[in-house]
Wavefront OBJ file of the C-alpha trace (Angstrom):
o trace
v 30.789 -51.213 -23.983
v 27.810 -49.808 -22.463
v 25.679 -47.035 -24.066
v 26.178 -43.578 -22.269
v 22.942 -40.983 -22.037
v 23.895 -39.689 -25.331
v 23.930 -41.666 -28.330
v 27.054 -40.572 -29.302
v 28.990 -41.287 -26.590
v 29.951 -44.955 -25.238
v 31.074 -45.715 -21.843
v 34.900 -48.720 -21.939
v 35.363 -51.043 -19.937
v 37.684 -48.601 -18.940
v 35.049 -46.839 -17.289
v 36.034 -43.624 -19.694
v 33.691 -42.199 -21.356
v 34.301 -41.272 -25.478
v 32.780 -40.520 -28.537
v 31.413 -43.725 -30.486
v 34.250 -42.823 -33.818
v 36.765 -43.112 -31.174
v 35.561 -46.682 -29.728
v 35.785 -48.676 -32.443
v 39.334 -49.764 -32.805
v 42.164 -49.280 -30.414
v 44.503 -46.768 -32.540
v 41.269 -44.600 -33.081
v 41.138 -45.242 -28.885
v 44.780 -44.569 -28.405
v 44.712 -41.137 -30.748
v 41.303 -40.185 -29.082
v 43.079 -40.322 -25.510
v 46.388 -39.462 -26.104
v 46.388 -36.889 -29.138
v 43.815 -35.015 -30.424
v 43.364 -31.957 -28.963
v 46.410 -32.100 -27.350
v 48.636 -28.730 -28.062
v 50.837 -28.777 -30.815
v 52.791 -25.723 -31.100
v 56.392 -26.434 -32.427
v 56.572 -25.229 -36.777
v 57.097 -29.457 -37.766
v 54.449 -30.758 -35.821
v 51.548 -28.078 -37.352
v 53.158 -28.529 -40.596
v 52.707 -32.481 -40.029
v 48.999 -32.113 -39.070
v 48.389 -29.513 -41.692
v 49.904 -32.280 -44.258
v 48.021 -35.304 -42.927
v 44.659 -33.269 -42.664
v 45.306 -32.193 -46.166
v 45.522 -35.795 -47.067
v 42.657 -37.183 -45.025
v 40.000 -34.610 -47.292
v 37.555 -37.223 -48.534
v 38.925 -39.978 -46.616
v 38.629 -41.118 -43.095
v 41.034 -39.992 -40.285
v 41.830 -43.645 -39.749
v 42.848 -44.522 -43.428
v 45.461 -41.766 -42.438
v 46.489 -42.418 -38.793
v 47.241 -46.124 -39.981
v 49.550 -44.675 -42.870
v 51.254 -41.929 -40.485
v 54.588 -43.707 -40.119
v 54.468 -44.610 -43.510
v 53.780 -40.465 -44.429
v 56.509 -39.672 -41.991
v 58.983 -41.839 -43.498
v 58.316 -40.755 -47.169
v 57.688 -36.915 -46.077
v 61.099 -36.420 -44.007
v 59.176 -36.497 -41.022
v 57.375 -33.220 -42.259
v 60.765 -30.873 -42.068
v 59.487 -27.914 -43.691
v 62.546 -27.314 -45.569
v 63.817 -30.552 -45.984
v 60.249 -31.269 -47.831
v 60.696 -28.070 -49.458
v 63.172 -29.319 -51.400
v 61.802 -32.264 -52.693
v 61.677 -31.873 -56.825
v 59.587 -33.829 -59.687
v 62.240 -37.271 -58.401
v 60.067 -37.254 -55.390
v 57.101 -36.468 -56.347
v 57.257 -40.058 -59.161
v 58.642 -41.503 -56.192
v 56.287 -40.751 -53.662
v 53.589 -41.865 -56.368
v 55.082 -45.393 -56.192
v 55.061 -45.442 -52.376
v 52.089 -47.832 -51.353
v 53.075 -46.443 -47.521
v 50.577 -43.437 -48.363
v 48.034 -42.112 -50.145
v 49.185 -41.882 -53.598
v 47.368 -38.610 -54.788
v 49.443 -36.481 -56.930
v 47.810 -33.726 -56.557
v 47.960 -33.825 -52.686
v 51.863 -34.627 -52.971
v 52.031 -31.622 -54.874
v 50.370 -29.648 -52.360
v 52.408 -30.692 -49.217
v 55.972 -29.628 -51.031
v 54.145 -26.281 -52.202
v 52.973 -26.190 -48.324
v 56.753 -26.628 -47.190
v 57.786 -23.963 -49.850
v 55.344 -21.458 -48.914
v 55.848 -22.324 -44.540
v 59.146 -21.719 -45.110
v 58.779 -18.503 -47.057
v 56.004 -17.481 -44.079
v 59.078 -17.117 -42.064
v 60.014 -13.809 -43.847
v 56.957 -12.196 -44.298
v 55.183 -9.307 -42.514
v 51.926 -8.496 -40.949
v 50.388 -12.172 -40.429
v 47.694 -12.894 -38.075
v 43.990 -11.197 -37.542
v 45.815 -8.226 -36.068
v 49.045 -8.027 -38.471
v 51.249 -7.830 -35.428
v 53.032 -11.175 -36.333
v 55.999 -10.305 -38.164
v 59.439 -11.859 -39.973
v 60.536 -14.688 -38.188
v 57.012 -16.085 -37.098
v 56.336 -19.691 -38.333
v 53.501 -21.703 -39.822
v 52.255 -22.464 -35.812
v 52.291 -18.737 -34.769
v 49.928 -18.607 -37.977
v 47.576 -21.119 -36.878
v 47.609 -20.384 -33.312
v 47.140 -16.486 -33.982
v 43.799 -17.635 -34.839
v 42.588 -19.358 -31.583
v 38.682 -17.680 -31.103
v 37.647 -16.441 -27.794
v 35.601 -19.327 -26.604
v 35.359 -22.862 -27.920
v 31.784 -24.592 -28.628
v 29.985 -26.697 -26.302
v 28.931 -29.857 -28.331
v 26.816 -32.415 -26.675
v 26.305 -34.186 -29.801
v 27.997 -34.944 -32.658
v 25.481 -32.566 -34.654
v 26.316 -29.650 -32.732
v 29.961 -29.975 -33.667
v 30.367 -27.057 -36.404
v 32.474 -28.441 -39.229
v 34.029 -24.712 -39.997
v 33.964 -21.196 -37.964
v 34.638 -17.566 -38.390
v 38.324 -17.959 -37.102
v 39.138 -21.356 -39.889
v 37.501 -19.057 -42.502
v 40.112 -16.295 -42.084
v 42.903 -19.007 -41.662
v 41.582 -20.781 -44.421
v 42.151 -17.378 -46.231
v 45.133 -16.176 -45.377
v 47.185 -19.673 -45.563
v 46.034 -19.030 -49.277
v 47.369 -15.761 -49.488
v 50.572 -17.140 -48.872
v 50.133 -19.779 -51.696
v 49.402 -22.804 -49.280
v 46.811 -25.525 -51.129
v 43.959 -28.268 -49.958
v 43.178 -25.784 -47.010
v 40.105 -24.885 -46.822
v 37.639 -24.008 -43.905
v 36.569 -27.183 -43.057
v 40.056 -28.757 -43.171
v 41.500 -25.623 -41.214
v 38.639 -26.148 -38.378
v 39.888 -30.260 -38.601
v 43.418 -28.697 -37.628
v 42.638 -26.474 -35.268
v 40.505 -29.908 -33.758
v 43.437 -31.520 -33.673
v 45.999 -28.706 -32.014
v 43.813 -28.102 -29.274
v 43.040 -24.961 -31.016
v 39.524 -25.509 -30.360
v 37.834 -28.018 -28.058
v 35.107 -30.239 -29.313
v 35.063 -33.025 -27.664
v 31.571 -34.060 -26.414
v 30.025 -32.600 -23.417
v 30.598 -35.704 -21.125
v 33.501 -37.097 -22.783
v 36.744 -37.872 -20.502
v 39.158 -35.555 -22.999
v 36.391 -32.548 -22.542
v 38.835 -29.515 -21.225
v 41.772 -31.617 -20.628
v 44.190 -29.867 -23.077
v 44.743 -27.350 -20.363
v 43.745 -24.757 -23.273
v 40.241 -24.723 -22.181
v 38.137 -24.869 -19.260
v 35.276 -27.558 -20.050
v 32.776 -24.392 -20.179
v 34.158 -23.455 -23.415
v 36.182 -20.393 -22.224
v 40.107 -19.880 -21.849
v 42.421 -21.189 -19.409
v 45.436 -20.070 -20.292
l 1 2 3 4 5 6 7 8 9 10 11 12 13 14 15 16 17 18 19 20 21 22 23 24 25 26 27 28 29 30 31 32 33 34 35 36 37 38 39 40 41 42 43 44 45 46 47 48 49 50 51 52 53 54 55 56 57 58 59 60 61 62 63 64 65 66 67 68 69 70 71 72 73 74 75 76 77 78 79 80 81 82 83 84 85 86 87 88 89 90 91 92 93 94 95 96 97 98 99 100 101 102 103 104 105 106 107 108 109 110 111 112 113 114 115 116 117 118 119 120 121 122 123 124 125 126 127 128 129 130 131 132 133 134 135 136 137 138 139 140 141 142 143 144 145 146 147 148 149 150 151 152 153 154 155 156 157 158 159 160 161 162 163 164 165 166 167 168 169 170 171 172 173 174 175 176 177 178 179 180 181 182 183 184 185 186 187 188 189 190 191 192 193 194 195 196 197 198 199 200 201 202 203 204 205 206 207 208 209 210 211 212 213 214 215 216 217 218 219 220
């Protein structure tokens, strides 16, 4: 690989340009070009990410992209209800399962998760305007929050690591009794939903969600 302009961005022999985190190893490659950022809009797949960014707090995203089949697999494939259900049986057997991360306390917090997405489906007045109402899911929730405009990183330093619109997430997912998210790992999700776009100025992936124009502001 040849060094781009910016330091934090590498040129493949590809001739696609990406962040340096997302050169290194070809999963990190694949996930960079095929994944994050993408939309994710169905209730399972925000409850997965929600799970696996959960997990990944004080780890690195590629301890937990490696383990993601194995986290599927033990997790139900993130089925809100199906993980809702899981009791203290699972939780001593998902201790024992060297195909994740083995963190009680983190196991603990993805059933309460379930539990509380599922009861999300009842309640009333969610959102920053209170207009979402009984039958809206986790991913109305998240998505409710989508800001007005998306930053413009060049570097990785001007990549904020939480916003206005992950603080009030952040907020009301605890409200509703969800755990491990807090503004920094609800700005990580809404990375990875396409949410918000901030990839690198330059980058290949920059406004190719079809969420936002490269500019920072809407498409759709």
């Amino acid at each position: 690989m040849t060094a781009d302009a910016s330091a934090d961005l590498v040129t493949g022999a590809d001739g696609l340009v990406r962040p340096v985190w997302a050169s290194r190893h070809d999963d990190l490659r694949e996930y960079y070009d095929t994944e994050w950022g993408m939309p994710i809009r169905d209730e399972r797949g925000v409850f997965e990410r929600l799970s696996l960014e959960a997990f990944q707090s004080g780890l690195s995203w590629a301890t937990i992209l490696r383990r993601r089949e194995g986290f599927r697999r033990a997790f139900a494939r993130f089925e809100p209800d199906a993980v809702a259900a899981f009791d203290e049986t699972d939780v001593e057997r998902l201790l024992q399962d060297t195909g994740i991360i083995r963190h009680r306390g983190k196991i603990e917090a993805t059933i309460a998760n379930a539990r509380a997405a599922v009861a999300l489906r009842d309640a009333e007045g969610l959102g920053p305007r209170g207009d979402l109402g009984p039958g809206a899911t986790i991913a109305d929730l998240v998505w409710s929050h989508r800001p007005a405009t998306t930053p413009r990183p060049a570097t990785f330093a001007e990549v904020p690591s939480s916003s206005p619109a992950s603080i009030a997430l952040a907020k009301e997912l605890k409200r509703h009794g969800f755990r491990f998210v807090g503004p920094t790992t609800m700005f990580a999700l809404m990375e990875a939903l396409g949410i918000v776009d901030t990839h690198l100025l330059g980058s290949h992936r920059r406004g190719s969600s079809g969420i936002w124009n490269e500019g920072g502001t809407p498409r759709q």
